[in-house]
DOKOL-762126 format. One line per 2 residues: number of its first residue (from 1); for each residue x, y, z of C-alpha. Coordinates in steps of 0.5 Angstrom, whole numbers, plus 500, padded with zeros to 3 digits. Layout:
<pts>
NUM> X/Y/Z ~ ...
</pts>
This chain:
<pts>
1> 473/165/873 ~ 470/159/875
3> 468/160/882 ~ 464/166/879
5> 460/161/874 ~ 459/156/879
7> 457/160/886 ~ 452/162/884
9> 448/154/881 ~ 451/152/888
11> 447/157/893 ~ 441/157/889
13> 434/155/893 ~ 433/149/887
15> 440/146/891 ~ 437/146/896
17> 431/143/900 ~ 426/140/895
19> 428/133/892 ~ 432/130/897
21> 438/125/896 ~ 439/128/889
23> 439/135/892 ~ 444/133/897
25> 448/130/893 ~ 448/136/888
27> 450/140/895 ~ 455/135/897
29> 458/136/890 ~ 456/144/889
31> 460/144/897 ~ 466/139/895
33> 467/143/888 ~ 467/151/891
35> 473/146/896 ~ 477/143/891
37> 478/150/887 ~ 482/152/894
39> 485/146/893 ~ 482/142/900
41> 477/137/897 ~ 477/130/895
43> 474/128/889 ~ 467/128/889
45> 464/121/886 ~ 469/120/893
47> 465/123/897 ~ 458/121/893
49> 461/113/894 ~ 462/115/901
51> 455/117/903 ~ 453/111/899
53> 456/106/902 ~ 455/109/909
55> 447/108/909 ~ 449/101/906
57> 453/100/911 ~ 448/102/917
59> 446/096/921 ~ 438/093/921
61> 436/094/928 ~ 436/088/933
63> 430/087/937 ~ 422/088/937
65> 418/092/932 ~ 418/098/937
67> 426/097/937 ~ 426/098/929
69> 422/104/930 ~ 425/107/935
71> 432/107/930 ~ 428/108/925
73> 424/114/927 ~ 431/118/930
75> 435/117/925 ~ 435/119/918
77> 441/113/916 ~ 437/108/917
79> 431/111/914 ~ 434/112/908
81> 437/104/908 ~ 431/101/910
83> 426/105/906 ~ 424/101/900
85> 423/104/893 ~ 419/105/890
87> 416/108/896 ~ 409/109/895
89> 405/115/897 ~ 398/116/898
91> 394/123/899 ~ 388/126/899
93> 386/130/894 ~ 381/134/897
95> 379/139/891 ~ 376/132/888
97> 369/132/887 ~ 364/130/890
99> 368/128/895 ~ 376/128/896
101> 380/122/894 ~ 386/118/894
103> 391/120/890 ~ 397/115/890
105> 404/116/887 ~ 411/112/887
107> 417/116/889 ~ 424/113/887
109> 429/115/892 ~ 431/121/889
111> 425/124/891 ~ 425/123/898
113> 425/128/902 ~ 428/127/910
115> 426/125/915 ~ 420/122/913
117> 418/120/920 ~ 418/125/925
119> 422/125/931 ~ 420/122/939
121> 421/129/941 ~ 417/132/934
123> 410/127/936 ~ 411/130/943
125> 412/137/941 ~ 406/136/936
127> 402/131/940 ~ 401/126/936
129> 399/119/938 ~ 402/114/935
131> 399/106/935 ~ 402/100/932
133> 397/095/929 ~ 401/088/928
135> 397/085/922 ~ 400/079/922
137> 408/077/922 ~ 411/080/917
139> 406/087/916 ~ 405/093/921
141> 402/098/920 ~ 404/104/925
143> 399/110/924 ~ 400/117/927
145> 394/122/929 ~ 392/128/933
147> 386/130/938 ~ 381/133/936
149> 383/134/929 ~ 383/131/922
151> 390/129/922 ~ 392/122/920
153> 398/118/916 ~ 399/111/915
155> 406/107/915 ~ 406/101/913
157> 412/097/914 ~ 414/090/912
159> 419/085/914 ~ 423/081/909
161> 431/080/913 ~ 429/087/915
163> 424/092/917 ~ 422/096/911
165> 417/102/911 ~ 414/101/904
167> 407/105/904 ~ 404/112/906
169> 397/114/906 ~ 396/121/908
171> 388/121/910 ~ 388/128/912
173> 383/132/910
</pts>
Protein backbone atom coordinates (compact mmCIF):
# COMPACT_ATOMS: atom_id res chain seq x y z
CA UNK A 1 0.00 0.00 0.00
CA UNK A 2 2.44 2.40 0.62
CA UNK A 3 4.70 2.01 -2.36
CA UNK A 4 1.58 2.59 -4.44
CA UNK A 5 1.03 5.93 -2.51
CA UNK A 6 4.28 6.87 -2.59
CA UNK A 7 5.63 6.03 -6.40
CA UNK A 8 3.84 8.02 -7.77
CA UNK A 9 5.11 11.67 -5.80
CA UNK A 10 8.75 10.01 -6.22
CA UNK A 11 8.81 9.68 -10.48
CA UNK A 12 6.63 12.90 -11.02
CA UNK A 13 8.60 15.84 -13.35
CA UNK A 14 8.09 18.05 -10.25
CA UNK A 15 11.03 15.58 -8.20
CA UNK A 16 12.82 15.94 -10.84
CA UNK A 17 14.92 18.97 -12.78
CA UNK A 18 13.53 22.21 -11.59
CA UNK A 19 14.91 23.33 -8.42
CA UNK A 20 18.12 22.26 -7.75
CA UNK A 21 19.47 21.10 -4.13
CA UNK A 22 15.66 20.90 -2.98
CA UNK A 23 15.08 18.49 -5.82
CA UNK A 24 17.80 16.48 -5.42
CA UNK A 25 17.26 16.25 -1.94
CA UNK A 26 13.54 15.21 -2.67
CA UNK A 27 14.91 12.36 -5.17
CA UNK A 28 17.77 11.07 -2.91
CA UNK A 29 14.89 10.82 -0.20
CA UNK A 30 12.03 9.95 -2.79
CA UNK A 31 15.18 7.33 -4.00
CA UNK A 32 16.12 6.03 -0.21
CA UNK A 33 12.37 5.71 0.94
CA UNK A 34 11.05 3.46 -2.17
CA UNK A 35 14.80 1.40 -0.99
CA UNK A 36 14.08 1.24 2.47
CA UNK A 37 10.45 -0.47 1.83
CA UNK A 38 12.83 -3.46 0.68
CA UNK A 39 14.60 -3.06 3.53
CA UNK A 40 18.31 -1.83 1.74
CA UNK A 41 18.45 1.82 2.72
CA UNK A 42 19.74 3.71 5.38
CA UNK A 43 17.71 6.45 6.86
CA UNK A 44 17.70 9.33 4.88
CA UNK A 45 18.44 12.58 7.25
CA UNK A 46 21.63 9.85 7.00
CA UNK A 47 22.01 10.36 3.54
CA UNK A 48 20.88 14.11 3.42
CA UNK A 49 23.67 14.77 6.14
CA UNK A 50 26.15 12.86 4.09
CA UNK A 51 25.45 14.70 0.98
CA UNK A 52 25.95 17.87 2.97
CA UNK A 53 28.80 17.11 4.68
CA UNK A 54 30.54 15.92 1.28
CA UNK A 55 30.28 19.45 -0.16
CA UNK A 56 31.34 20.93 3.21
CA UNK A 57 34.13 18.90 3.12
CA UNK A 58 35.22 19.69 -0.60
CA UNK A 59 38.79 21.45 -0.56
CA UNK A 60 39.32 25.08 -1.79
CA UNK A 61 41.43 24.52 -4.91
CA UNK A 62 45.01 25.76 -4.55
CA UNK A 63 46.90 27.90 -7.07
CA UNK A 64 46.15 30.77 -9.32
CA UNK A 65 42.68 32.01 -10.19
CA UNK A 66 42.87 30.04 -13.61
CA UNK A 67 43.61 27.17 -11.18
CA UNK A 68 40.19 27.73 -8.88
CA UNK A 69 38.26 27.83 -12.02
CA UNK A 70 39.33 25.33 -13.77
CA UNK A 71 38.14 22.90 -10.33
CA UNK A 72 35.28 25.29 -10.42
CA UNK A 73 34.09 24.82 -14.02
CA UNK A 74 34.52 20.68 -13.97
CA UNK A 75 32.91 20.04 -10.84
CA UNK A 76 29.82 20.37 -9.56
CA UNK A 77 31.06 19.98 -5.58
CA UNK A 78 33.07 22.65 -5.67
CA UNK A 79 30.58 24.96 -7.27
CA UNK A 80 28.04 24.14 -4.77
CA UNK A 81 30.78 25.07 -1.78
CA UNK A 82 32.25 27.82 -3.12
CA UNK A 83 28.99 29.50 -4.52
CA UNK A 84 28.00 32.13 -2.25
CA UNK A 85 24.12 32.69 -1.46
CA UNK A 86 22.29 34.63 -1.90
CA UNK A 87 23.58 34.34 -5.22
CA UNK A 88 22.71 37.09 -7.30
CA UNK A 89 21.33 36.89 -11.02
CA UNK A 90 20.80 39.38 -13.46
CA UNK A 91 18.73 39.01 -16.77
CA UNK A 92 17.53 41.00 -19.33
CA UNK A 93 14.00 41.53 -19.71
CA UNK A 94 13.94 41.81 -23.01
CA UNK A 95 9.85 42.55 -23.26
CA UNK A 96 10.43 45.76 -21.22
CA UNK A 97 9.80 48.88 -23.28
CA UNK A 98 11.28 51.11 -24.84
CA UNK A 99 14.32 48.83 -24.46
CA UNK A 100 15.19 45.75 -22.53
CA UNK A 101 16.13 45.90 -19.00
CA UNK A 102 18.07 44.46 -16.22
CA UNK A 103 16.26 42.20 -14.07
CA UNK A 104 17.96 41.21 -10.73
CA UNK A 105 16.79 38.19 -8.43
CA UNK A 106 18.80 36.40 -5.25
CA UNK A 107 18.48 33.09 -5.32
CA UNK A 108 18.87 30.91 -2.03
CA UNK A 109 20.75 27.62 -2.70
CA UNK A 110 17.67 25.54 -3.02
CA UNK A 111 16.96 27.41 -6.19
CA UNK A 112 19.92 26.66 -7.92
CA UNK A 113 20.41 24.53 -10.42
CA UNK A 114 23.61 22.57 -11.71
CA UNK A 115 26.07 23.35 -12.97
CA UNK A 116 25.98 26.78 -13.32
CA UNK A 117 29.05 27.17 -15.06
CA UNK A 118 29.55 25.19 -18.36
CA UNK A 119 32.01 22.71 -18.63
CA UNK A 120 36.00 23.16 -20.88
CA UNK A 121 34.39 20.63 -22.94
CA UNK A 122 30.92 22.34 -23.05
CA UNK A 123 32.39 25.95 -24.10
CA UNK A 124 34.41 24.21 -26.63
CA UNK A 125 31.56 22.32 -28.24
CA UNK A 126 29.34 25.87 -28.05
CA UNK A 127 32.24 27.93 -28.96
CA UNK A 128 32.38 29.93 -26.54
CA UNK A 129 35.32 32.28 -25.50
CA UNK A 130 36.15 32.71 -22.14
CA UNK A 131 38.38 35.86 -20.67
CA UNK A 132 39.28 36.62 -17.22
CA UNK A 133 39.49 40.55 -16.28
CA UNK A 134 41.20 40.81 -12.78
CA UNK A 135 39.56 43.81 -11.32
CA UNK A 136 41.71 44.14 -8.60
CA UNK A 137 43.24 41.35 -5.77
CA UNK A 138 40.20 40.15 -4.35
CA UNK A 139 37.31 40.49 -7.36
CA UNK A 140 37.38 38.75 -10.91
CA UNK A 141 35.26 38.89 -13.49
CA UNK A 142 35.05 36.08 -15.98
CA UNK A 143 32.85 36.63 -18.92
CA UNK A 144 31.71 34.07 -21.81
CA UNK A 145 30.80 35.10 -25.24
CA UNK A 146 30.09 33.72 -28.64
CA UNK A 147 31.02 35.11 -32.11
CA UNK A 148 29.04 36.68 -34.24
CA UNK A 149 26.09 36.59 -31.79
CA UNK A 150 24.38 38.23 -28.82
CA UNK A 151 25.55 35.81 -26.41
CA UNK A 152 27.00 37.30 -22.98
CA UNK A 153 27.23 36.29 -19.28
CA UNK A 154 29.00 37.51 -16.74
CA UNK A 155 30.71 35.54 -13.44
CA UNK A 156 31.73 37.71 -10.83
CA UNK A 157 33.97 36.03 -8.25
CA UNK A 158 35.45 37.19 -5.21
CA UNK A 159 37.97 35.92 -2.81
CA UNK A 160 37.57 36.01 1.15
CA UNK A 161 39.90 32.62 2.08
CA UNK A 162 38.46 31.22 -1.09
CA UNK A 163 37.31 31.93 -4.42
CA UNK A 164 33.56 32.47 -4.67
CA UNK A 165 31.11 33.01 -7.52
CA UNK A 166 28.66 35.61 -6.22
CA UNK A 167 27.03 37.27 -9.32
CA UNK A 168 25.65 36.46 -12.71
CA UNK A 169 24.76 39.09 -15.36
CA UNK A 170 23.00 37.62 -18.17
CA UNK A 171 23.31 40.70 -20.97
CA UNK A 172 22.11 38.36 -23.58
CA UNK A 173 19.34 39.66 -25.80
Amino acid sequence: MALFSVAPMCLSDESIGRNGLANFKKLIGCSLLLASLFGQAQPIETAVADTAASIKKTPCPKGEFKDFLRAYSEDIRVQQAFTHFPLRKQRLDLMAEPEPKPVLESLRADRVKYPIFPTTAERRSKSLNLRIDRLDASHVKVSLTKPDTDYQVVYRFSKAGCWRLNAIEDWSL
